[in-house]
GUTI-24563 format. One line per 5 residues: number of its first residue (from 1); for each residue x, y, z of N, C-alpha, C, O. Coordinates in nm, 3 decimals. Example, Ala and Ser with C-alpha at 12.3 -4.5 7.8 and 13.67 -1.06 7.14 Angstrom:
REM residues 2
1) 1.319:-0.569:0.780:1.230:-0.450:0.780:1.320:-0.330:0.780:1.424:-0.332:0.846  1.285:-0.225:0.708:1.367:-0.106:0.714:1.290:0.003:0.787:1.341:0.114:0.804
REM end
This chain:
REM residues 71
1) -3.705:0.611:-0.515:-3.611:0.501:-0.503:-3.521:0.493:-0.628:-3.399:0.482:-0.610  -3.573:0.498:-0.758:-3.504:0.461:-0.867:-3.415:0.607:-0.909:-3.327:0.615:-0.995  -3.460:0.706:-0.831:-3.405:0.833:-0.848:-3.272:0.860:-0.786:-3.171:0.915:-0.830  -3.314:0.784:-0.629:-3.170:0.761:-0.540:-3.058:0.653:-0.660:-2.950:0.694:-0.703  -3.099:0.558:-0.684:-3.000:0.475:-0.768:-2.963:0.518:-0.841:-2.847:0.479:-0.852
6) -2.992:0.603:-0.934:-2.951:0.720:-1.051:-2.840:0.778:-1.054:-2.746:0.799:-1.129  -2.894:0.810:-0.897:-2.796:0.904:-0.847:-2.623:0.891:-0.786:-2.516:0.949:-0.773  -2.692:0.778:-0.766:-2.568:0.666:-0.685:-2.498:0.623:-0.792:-2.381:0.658:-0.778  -2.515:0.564:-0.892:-2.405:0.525:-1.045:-2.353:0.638:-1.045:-2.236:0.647:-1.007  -2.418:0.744:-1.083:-2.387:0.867:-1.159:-2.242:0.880:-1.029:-2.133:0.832:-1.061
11) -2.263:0.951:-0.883:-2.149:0.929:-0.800:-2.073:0.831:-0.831:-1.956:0.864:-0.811  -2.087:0.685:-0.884:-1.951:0.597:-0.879:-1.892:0.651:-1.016:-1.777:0.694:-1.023  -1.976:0.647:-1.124:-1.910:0.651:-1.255:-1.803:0.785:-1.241:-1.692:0.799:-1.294  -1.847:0.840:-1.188:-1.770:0.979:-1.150:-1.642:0.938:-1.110:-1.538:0.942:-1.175  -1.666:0.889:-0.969:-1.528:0.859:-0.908:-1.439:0.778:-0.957:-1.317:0.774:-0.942
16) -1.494:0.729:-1.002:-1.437:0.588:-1.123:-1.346:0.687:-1.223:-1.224:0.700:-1.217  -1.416:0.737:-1.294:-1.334:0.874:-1.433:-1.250:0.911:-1.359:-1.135:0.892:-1.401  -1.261:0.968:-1.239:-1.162:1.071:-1.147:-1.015:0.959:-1.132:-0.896:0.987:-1.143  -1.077:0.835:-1.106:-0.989:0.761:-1.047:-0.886:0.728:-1.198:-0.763:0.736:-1.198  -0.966:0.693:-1.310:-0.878:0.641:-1.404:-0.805:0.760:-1.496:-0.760:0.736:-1.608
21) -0.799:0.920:-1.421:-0.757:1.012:-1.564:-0.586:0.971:-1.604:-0.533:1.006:-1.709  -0.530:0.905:-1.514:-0.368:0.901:-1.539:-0.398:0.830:-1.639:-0.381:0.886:-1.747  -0.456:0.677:-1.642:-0.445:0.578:-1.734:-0.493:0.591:-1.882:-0.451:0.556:-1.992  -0.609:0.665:-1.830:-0.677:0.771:-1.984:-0.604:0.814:-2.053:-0.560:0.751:-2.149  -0.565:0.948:-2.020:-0.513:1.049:-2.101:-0.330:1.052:-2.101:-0.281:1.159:-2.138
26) -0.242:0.951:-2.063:-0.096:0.904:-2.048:-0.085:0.828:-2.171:-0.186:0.760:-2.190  -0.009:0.819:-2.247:0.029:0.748:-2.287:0.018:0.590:-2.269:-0.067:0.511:-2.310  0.138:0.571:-2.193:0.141:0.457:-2.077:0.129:0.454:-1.940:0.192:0.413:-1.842  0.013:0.522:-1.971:0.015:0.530:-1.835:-0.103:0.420:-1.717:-0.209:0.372:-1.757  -0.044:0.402:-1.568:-0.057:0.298:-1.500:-0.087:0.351:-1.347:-0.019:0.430:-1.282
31) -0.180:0.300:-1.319:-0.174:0.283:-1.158:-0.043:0.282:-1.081:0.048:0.202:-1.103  -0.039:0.367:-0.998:0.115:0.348:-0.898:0.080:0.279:-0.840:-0.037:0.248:-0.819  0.190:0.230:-0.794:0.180:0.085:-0.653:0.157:0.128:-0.570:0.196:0.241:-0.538  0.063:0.033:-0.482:0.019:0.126:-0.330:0.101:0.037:-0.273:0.066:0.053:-0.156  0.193:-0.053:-0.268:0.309:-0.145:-0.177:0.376:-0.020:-0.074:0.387:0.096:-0.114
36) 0.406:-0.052:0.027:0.479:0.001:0.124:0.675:0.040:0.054:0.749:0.138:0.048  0.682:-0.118:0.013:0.798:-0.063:-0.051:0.811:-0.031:-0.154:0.903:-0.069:-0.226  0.706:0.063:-0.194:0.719:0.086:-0.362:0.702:0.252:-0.332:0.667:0.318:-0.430  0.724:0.324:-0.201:0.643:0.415:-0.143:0.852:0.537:-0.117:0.923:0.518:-0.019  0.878:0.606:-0.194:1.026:0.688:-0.189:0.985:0.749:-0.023:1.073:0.754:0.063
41) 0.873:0.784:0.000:0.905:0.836:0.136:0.909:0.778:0.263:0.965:0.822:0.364  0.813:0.626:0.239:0.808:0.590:0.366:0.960:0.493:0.334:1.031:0.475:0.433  1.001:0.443:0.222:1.167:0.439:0.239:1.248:0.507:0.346:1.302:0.457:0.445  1.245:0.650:0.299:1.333:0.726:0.344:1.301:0.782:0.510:1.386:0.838:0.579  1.175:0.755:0.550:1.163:0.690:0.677:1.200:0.569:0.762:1.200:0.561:0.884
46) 1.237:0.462:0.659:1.289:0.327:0.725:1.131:0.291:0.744:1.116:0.273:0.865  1.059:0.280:0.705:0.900:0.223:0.703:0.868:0.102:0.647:0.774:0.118:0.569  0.909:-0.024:0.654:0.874:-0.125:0.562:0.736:-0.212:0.591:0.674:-0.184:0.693  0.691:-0.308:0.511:0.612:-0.352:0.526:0.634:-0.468:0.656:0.730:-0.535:0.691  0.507:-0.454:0.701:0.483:-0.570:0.816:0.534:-0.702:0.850:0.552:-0.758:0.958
51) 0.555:-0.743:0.703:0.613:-0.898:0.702:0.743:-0.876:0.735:0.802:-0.932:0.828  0.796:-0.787:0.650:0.967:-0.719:0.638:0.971:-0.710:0.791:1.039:-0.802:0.834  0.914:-0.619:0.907:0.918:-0.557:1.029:0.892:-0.688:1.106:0.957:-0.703:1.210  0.803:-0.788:1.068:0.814:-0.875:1.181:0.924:-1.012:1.135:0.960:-1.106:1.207  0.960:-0.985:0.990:1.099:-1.113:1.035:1.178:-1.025:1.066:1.270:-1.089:1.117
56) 1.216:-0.875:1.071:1.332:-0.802:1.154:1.348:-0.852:1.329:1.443:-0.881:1.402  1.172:-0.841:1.347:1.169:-0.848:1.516:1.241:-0.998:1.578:1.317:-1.007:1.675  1.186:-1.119:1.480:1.173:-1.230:1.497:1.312:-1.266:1.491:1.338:-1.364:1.561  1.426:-1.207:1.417:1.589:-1.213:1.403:1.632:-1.168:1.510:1.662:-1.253:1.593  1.645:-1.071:1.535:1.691:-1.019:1.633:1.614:-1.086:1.756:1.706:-1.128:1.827
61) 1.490:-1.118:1.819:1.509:-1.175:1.943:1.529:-1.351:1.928:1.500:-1.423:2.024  1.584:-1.412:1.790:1.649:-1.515:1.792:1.818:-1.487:1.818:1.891:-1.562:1.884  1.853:-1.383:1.761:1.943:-1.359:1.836:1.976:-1.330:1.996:2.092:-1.308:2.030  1.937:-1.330:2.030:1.912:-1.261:2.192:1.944:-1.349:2.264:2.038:-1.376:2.339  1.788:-1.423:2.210:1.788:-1.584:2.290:1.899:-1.688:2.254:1.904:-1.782:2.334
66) 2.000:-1.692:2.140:2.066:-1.745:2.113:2.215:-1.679:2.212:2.305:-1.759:2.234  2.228:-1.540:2.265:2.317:-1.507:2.284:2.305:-1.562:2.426:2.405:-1.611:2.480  2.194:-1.557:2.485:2.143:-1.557:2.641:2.181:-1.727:2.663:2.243:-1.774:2.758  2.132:-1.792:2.559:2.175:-1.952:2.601:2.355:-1.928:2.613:2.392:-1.964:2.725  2.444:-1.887:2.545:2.527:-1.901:2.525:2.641:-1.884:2.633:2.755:-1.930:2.639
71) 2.547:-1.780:2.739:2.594:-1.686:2.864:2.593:-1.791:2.973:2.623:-1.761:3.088
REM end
């Protein structure tokens, strides 16, 4: 049992080092943003975040319905 737990730190501390070498050994160095819009490719896909995508949806079928009353 105490051998499995050993073992198990030893795996996090690991992944942990793996995870922090930018911030380590950089200067200034920092975590990149995992934000959608902080992301050059899913930009250049037109990919935005969810909130962004659902007040897009929510404009446009206020427009709609605004055009449809109007008809």
């Amino acid at each position: 049992m105490m051998e499995t737990f050993i073992l198990c730190m030893l795996i996090i501390a690991i992944a942990v080092a793996l995870l922090c070498v930018k911030v380590i050994l950089l200067k200034d160095g920092t975590f990149s943003s995992q934000h959608v819009k902080d992301n050059p490719g899913l930009r250049k896909r037109r990919i935005h975040c969810v909130m962004e995508q659902d007040a897009e949806a929510r404009s446009a079928y206020a427009r709609r319905v605004d055009k449809d009353k109007k008809n």
